[in-house]
C-alpha positions in Angstrom: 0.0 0.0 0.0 1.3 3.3 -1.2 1.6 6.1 1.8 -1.3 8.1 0.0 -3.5 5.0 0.1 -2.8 4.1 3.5 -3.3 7.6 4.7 -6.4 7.9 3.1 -7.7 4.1 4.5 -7.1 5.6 7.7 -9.5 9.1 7.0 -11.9 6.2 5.7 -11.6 4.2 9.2 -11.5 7.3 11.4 -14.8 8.7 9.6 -16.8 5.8 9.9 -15.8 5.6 13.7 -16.9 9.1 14.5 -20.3 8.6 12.0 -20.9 5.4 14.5 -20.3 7.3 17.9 -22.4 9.7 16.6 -24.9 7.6 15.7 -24.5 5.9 19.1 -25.4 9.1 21.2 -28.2 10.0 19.1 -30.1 7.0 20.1 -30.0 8.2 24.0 -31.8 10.9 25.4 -28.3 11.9 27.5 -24.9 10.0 28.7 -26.7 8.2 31.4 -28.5 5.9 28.8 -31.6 6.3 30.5 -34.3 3.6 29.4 -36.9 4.6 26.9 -40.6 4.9 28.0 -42.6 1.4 27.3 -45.6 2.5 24.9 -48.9 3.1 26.3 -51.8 0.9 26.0 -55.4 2.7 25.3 -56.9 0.2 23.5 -57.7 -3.1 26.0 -60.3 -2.9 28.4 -61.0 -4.7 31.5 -63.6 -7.8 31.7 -62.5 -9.3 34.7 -62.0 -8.4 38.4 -59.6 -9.1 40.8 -62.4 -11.0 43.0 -63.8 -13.0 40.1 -60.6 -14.0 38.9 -60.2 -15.7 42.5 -63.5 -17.2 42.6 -62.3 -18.9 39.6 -59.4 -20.8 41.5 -61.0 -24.0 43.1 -58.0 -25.3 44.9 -55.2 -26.4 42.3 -53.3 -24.0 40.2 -55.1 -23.6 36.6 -54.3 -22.2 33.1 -56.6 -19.4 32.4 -58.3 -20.2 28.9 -60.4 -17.0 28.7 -59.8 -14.2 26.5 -59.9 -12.0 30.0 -58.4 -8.8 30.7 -57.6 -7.3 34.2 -56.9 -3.9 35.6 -54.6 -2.9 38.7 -53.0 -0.2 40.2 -48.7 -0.8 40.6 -48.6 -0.8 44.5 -44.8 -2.9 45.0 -41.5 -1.9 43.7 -38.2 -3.4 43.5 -36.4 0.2 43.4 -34.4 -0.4 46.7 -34.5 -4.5 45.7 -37.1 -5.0 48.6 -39.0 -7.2 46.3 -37.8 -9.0 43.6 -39.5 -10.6 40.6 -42.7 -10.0 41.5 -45.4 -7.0 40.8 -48.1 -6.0 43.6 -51.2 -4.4 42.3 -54.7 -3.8 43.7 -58.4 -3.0 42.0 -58.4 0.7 42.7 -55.9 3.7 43.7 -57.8 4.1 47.4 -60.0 2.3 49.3 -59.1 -1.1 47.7 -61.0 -4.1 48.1 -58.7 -6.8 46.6 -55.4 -7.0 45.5 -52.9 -9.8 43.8 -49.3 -10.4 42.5 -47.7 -11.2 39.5 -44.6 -13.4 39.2 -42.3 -12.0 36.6 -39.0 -12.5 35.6 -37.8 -9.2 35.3 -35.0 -7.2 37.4 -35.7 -3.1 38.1 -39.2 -3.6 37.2 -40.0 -0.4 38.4 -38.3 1.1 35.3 -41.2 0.0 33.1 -44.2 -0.5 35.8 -44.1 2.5 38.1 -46.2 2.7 41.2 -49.4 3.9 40.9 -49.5 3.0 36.9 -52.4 1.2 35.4 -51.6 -2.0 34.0 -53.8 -4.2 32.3 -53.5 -7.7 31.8 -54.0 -10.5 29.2 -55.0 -13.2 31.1 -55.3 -16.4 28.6 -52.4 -18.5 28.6 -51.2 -17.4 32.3 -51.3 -19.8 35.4 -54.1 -18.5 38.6 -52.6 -20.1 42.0 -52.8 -19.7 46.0 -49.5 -20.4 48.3 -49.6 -20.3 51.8 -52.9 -18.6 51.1 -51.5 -15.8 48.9 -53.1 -16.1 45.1 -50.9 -15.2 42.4 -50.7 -15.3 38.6 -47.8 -15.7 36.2 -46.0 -18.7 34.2 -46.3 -22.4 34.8 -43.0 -24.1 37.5 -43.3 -27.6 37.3 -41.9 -29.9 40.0 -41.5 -33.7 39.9 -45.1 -33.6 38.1 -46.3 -30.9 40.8 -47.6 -27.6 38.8 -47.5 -24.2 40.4 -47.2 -20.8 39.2 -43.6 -19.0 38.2 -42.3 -16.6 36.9 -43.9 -15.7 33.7 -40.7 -15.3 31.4 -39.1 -12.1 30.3 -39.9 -12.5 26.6 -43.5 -12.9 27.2 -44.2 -9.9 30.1 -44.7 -7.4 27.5 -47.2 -9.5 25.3 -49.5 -9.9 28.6 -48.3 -6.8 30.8 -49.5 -3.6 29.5 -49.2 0.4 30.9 -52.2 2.2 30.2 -51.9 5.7 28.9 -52.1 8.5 31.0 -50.6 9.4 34.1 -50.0 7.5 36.8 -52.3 7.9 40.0 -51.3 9.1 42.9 -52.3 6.2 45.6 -53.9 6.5 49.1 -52.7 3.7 51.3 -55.4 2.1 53.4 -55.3 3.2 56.5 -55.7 0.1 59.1 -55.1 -1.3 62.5 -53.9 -5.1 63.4 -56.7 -5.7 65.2 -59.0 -5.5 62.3 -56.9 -6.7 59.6 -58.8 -9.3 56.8 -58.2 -11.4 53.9 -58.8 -9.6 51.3 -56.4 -6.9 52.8 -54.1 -9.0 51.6 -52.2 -8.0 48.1 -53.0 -4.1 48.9 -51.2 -0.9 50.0 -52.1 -0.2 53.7 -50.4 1.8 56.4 -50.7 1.7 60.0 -49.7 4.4 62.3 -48.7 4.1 65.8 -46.1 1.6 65.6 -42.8 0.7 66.6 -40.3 -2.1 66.7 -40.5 -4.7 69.5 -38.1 -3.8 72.1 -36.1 -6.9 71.7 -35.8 -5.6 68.2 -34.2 -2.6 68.8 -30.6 -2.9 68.0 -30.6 -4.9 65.2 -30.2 -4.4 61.3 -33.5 -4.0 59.2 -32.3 -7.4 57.7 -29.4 -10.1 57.9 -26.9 -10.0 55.1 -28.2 -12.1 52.1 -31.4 -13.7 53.7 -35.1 -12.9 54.3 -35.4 -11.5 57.6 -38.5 -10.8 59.5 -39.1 -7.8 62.6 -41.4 -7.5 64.6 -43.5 -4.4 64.8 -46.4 -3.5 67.8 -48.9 -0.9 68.6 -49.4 0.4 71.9 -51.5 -2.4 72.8 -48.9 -5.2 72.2 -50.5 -6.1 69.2 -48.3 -7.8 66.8 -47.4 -7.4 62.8 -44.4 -9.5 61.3 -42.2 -6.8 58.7 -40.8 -9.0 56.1 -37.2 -7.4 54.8 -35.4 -8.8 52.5 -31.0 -9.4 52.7 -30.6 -7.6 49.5 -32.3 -4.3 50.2 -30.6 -1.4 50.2 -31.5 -0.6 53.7 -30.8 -3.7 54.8 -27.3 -3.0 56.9 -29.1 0.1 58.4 -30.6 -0.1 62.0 -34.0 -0.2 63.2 -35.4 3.4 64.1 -36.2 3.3 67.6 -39.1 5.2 67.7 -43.1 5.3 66.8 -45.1 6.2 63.9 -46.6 5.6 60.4 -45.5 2.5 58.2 -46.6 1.9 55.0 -46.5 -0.9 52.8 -47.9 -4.0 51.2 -49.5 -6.6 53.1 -49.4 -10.1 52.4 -50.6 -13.6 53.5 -48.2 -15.7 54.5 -50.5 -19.0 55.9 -52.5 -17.4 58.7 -49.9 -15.2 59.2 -50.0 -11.2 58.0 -46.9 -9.4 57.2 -45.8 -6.3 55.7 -43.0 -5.5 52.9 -41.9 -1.6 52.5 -41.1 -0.5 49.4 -38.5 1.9 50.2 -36.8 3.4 53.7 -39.6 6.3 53.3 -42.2 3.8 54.1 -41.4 4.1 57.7 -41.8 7.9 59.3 -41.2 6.7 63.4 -40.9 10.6 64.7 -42.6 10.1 68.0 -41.8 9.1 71.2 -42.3 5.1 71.9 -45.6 4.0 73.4 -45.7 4.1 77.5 -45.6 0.1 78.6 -48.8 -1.2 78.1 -49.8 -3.1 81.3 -52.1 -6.1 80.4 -50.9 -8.3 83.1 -52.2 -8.1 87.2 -51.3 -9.8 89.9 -53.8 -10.4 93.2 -53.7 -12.1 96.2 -57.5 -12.2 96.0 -57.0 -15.1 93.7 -56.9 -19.2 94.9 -56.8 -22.5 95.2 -60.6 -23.3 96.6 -61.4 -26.6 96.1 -58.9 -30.0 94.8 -60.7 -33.2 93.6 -59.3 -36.6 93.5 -63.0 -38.7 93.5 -62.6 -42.1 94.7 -65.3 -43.8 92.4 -63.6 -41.9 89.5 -60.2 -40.2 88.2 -60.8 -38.8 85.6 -63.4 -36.7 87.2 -60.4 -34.9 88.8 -60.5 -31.2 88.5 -58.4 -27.8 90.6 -60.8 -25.1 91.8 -59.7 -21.4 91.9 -61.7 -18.7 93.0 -61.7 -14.8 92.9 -63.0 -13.0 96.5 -62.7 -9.6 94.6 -65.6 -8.0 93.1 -63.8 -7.1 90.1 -62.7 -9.8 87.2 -59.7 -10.4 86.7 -57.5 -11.2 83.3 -55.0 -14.2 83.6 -52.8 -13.4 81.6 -49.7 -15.1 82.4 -50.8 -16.5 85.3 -49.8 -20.5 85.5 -50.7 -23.6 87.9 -47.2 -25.5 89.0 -47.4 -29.3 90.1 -44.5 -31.0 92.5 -45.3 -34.5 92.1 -44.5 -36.3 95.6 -41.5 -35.4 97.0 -40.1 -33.5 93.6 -37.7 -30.1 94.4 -38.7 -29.3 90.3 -41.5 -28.7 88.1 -43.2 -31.9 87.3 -46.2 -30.0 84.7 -47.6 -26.8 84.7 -50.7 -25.2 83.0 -50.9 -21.7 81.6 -54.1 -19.6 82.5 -53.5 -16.8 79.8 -56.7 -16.3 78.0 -59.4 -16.5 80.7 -60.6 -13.8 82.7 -61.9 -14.7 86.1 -65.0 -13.1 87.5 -65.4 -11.2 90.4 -66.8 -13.4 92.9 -66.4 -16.3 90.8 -64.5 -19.7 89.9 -62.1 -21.2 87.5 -62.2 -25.0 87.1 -59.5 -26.4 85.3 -59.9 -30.1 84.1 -57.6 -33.0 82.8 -61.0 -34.3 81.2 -63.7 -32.1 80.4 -65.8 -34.8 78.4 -65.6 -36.8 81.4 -65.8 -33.7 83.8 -69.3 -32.8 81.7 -70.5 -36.5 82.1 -69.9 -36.3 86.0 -70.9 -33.1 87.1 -73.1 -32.1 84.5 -71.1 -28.9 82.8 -67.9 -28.1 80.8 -65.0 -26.8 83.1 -63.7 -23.6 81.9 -59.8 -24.4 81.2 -58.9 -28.3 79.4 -55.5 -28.7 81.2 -54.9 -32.8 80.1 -53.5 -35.4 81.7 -50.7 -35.3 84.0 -51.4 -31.8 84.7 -51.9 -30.4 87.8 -55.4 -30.8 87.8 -54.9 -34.3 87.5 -53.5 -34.7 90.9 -54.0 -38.0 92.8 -53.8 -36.1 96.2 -50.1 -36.9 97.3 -48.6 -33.8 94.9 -48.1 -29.9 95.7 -49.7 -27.5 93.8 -48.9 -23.7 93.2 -50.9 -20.7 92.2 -48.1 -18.1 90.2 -48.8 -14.5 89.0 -47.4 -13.0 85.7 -44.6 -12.0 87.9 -43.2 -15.3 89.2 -44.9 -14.4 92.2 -46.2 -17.3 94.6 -50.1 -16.2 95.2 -51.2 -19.6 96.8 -49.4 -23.0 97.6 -51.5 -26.2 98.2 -48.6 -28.6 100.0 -45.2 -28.3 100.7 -42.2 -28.3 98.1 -40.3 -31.2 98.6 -42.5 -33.5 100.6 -44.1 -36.3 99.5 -48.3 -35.7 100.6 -48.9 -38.9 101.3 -49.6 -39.5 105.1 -49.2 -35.7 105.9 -52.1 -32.9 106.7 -52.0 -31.8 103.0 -53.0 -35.5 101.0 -56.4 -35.8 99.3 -56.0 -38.8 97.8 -59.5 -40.2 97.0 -60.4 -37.5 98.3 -61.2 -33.6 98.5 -59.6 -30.8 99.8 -61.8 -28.0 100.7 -60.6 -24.1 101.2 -62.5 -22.9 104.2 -65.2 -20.0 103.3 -63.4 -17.5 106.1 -60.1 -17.5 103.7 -60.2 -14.4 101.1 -57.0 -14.2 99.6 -54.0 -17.0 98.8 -51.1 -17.3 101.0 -47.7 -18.5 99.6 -46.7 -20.7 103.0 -49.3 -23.9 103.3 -51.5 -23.6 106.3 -53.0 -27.0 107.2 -55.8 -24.5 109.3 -57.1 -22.8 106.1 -58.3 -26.1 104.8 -60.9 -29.4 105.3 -59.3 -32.6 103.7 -60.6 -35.7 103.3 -58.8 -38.8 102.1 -58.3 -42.9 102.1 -56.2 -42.1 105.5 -57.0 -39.6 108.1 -53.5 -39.2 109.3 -51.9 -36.0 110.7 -55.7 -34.2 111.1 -57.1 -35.2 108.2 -60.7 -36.6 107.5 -60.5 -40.6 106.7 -63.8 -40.6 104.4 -62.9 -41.0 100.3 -65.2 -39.0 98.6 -67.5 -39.8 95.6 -68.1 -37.9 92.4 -70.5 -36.3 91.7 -72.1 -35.8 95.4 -69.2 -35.3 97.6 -68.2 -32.1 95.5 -69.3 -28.7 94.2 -67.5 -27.4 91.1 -68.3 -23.9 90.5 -69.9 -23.0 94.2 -67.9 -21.4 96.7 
C-alpha cells in the first residue's frame, strides 16, 4: 500500500468511527442511557376483576383459557431491591378491596411499571394459584409432576403486561389497625400508624446479610405485625429506628400469618416518642386455690378449683398452675391460664378431662388442662398458684415433701378451702383447709369422697 493509500484508509476508518459514535449518542436521550418509555396501552379494556378471577381458582393451580383482561394499580416496587421478581397491584388507587401479585421474571421492574400506573393484563395463557394462602398469577413451574405458578418469562411480560396511557395515580394507602386486619387486605397498599419495633428488636439491622429476615412491629396495645425485609435491600445494613409512627406498605398472607413488605426506607416515618408500657398483666392475692378433687369412684373426674374473692374480674394473663409430684424439688407440669378472665366473685375450674368432667358433674369446666397436669393430681402432689410476675399467690402442700400421710393428702379425696379465707397465702396452712382422704392421718378426714355428690365445682 502506497503512503497516499494508506493515509487515506485511515480518513476512511477514522470517519466511519466518529459517523458510529455519533450515531450511538443520538439513540440516547443523554450519557446516562436512560431507558426509553414502554408504549402506552389505550386500546384493552377490563372484563374481569380481581375477585372473580379468584372465585375462579378451586384449589389447584389452573391455566386461564379465557380471552380476560384485568386492571390494577402498581402498589410494590423493586427500586431499593425489597421485592424482587414480582409485581403488587390492587383494583383501585384508594380504598381497595382486593389485590394480587404477578410473578415475573424481570429485574428493576420499576423502570417500566411505576407505582401507581395502570396496568392491564391478558389473562389467557397465564397460570391463577394460591401459596400459603397468597393467590398469584404468572407462568407455569413444574416440579416432579407438581404444577404451580412461576415466573412468567421475560420475553412474554410485554405480550401480557401492559401500561395504560395516562398518568400514573397518585395512591392512598389504606389506613388500618392489626386488630381489624382481613383477607382480602391482603395483596394491597395499607399503612398503619402508631407503631414501633419490639423492644427486643431494637438494635438490630432492618435485615441479615443475604437472607429474608422478618421484625417484629407492635402498637401500643402489644399487638403484633411480622415486617418482612429482604437481605438484598438497600437498607438492609441500616438499624432499626427506635421510635413510633406511620409505616406503609404492602400486606401479604403468609399462611395465617399477616406481614408487611416496604417499598423503600420512606415507608417508615417513626418521629414520635415510643408508646408508655402497656400493662395487660395483674397480679392479686384475691386469687386461689378453693377446692382439689381426687374422686374415689372416678379419676378422671379430677378437677383444681380457683376462685376470685374480689368484686372485680380479673384477666389471667400469664398467670400458671405448678405441680410437685411427691417429694419432687422441680416442676413436674404446669398449665398456663392466659386467656381466661376470672369473675369477680367467681371460679375457674381447670380439668384433665372435660368430656368426662361434663359426664360427671353435669357442665364443661372452663380451662382443658390434660393429663398429668396439675389438675390431674392423685392427692399426694403440691400444687402452686403463680402471677405473671413469678410471684407465689397460693401454695397447696409443701415443696419437697411427698403428701402422702401428711395434713396436705387428698388422695380419693377432696380438699376444701374454708369459706373464712379471702386471699392465697404463699406458705401452706393446714388450718385454712378441710381434707378428706383414704387415710386420716396427721388431722385429716379418713372418708374418700364420691363424684359427683361429695363435690361442688363452681360454688364457693
Amino acid at each position: 500500500m502506497t503512503h497516499l493509500s494508506k493515509t487515506y484508509y485511515q480518513l476512511i476508518v477514522k470517519t466511519i468511527f466518529l459517523l458510529m459514535v455519533g450515531m450511538l449518542f443520538a439513540c440516547v436521550k443523554n450519557k446516562d442511557f436512560e431507558v426509553l418509555e414502554p408504549a402506552c396501552e389505550s386500546n384493552l379494556v377490563a372484563n374481569i376483576s380481581i375477585e372473580e378471577l379468584k372465585e375462579y381458582y378451586q384449589d389447584e393451580t389452573l391455566q386461564i383459557q379465557e380471552d380476560w383482561i384485568l386492571e390494577g394499580y402498581v402498589i410494590s416496587s423493586d427500586a431499593q431491591n425489597n421485592f424482587f421478581s414480582v409485581l403488587y397491584f390492587q383494583n383501585s388507587t384508594n380504598n381497595p378491596t382486593d389485590g394480587l401479585q404477578i410473578e415475573i421474571e424481570m429485574r428493576d421492574s420499576h423502570l417500566f411499571f411505576e407505582v401507581g400506573n395502570k396496568i392491564l393484563i391478558k389473562l389467557k395463557g397465564l397460570y391463577l394459584g394460591r401459596t400459603r394462602n397468597q393467590f398469584k398469577i404468572g407462568g407455569v413451574f413444574t416440579s416432579f409432576g407438581n404444577v404451580s405458578v412461576g415466573r412468567l418469562p421475560y420475553n412474554q411480560i410485554f405480550e401480557h403486561v401492559f401500561v395504560a396511557c395516562g398518568e400514573g395515580a397518585v395512591l392512598q394507602p389504606d389506613v388500618l389497625t392489626i386488630p381489624d386486619l382481613q383477607d382480602n387486605n391482603a395483596g394491597t397498599l395499607v399503612q398503619f400508624q402508631n407503631l414501633e419495633f419490639s423492644a427486643a428488636e431494637l438494635g438490630n439491622l432492618f435485615a441479615e446479610k443475604e437472607a429474608e429476615t422478618e421484625r417484629l412491629l407492635v402498637d401500643c396495645e402489644d399487638n403484633e405485625l411480622i415486617l418482612l425485609n429482604s437481605g438484598f435491600a438497600d437498607f438492609q445494613s441500616i438499624l432499626l429506628p427506635e421510635g413510633r409512627g406511620n409505616i406503609t406498605g404492602v400486606l401479604v398472607k403468609d399462611g395465617n400469618d399477616f406481614k408487611l413488605v416496604i417499598r423503600d426506607f420512606t415507608d417508615i416515618e417513626f418521629d414520635q416518642e415510643r408508646c408508655e408500657d402497656f400493662v395487660d398483666e395483674f397480679t392479686s392475692n384475691t386469687i386461689f386455690f378453693s377446692e382439689l378433687a381426687d374422686p374415689d369412684n372416678d379419676p378422671e373426674a379430677r378437677f383444681v378449683e380457683i376462685y376470685n374473692s374480689d368484686t372485680a374480674p380479673l384477666s389471667l394473663k400469664g398467670w400458671q398452675i405448678l405441680r410437685y409430684t411427691n417429694d419432687s424439688e422441680t416442676v413436674s407440669s404446669s398449665t398456663e391460664l392466659t386467656g381466661h378472665v376470672i369473675d369477680g366473685e367467681s371460679t375457674l375450674l381447670i380439668s384433665p378431662n372435660p368430656l368426662v368432667f361434663e359426664q360427671v358433674y353435669g357442665f364443661l369446666p372452663d380451662v382443658d388442662a390434660g393429663t398429668n397436669s396439675p389438675a390431674d393430681s392423685n392427692g399426694d402432689d403440691n400444687l402452686v398458684l403463680v402471677d405473671p410476675f413469678g410471684t407465689v399467690i397460693d401454695i397447696f402442700g409443701v415443696i419437697g415433701q411427698d403428701g402422702t400421710g401428711t395434713d396436705h393428702e387428698f388422695e380419693d379425696g377432696r380438699a376444701q378451702r374454708r369459706l373464712e379465707v379471702t386471699q392465697g397465702s404463699p406458705l401452706y396452712e393446714f388450718s385454712e383447709w378441710e381434707i378428706y382422704n383414704d387415710s386420716g392421718e396427721s388431722g385429716t378426714i379418713n372418708l374418700p369422697q364420691l363424684a359427683p355428690v361429695d363435690f361442688s365445682p363452681g360454688i364457693r
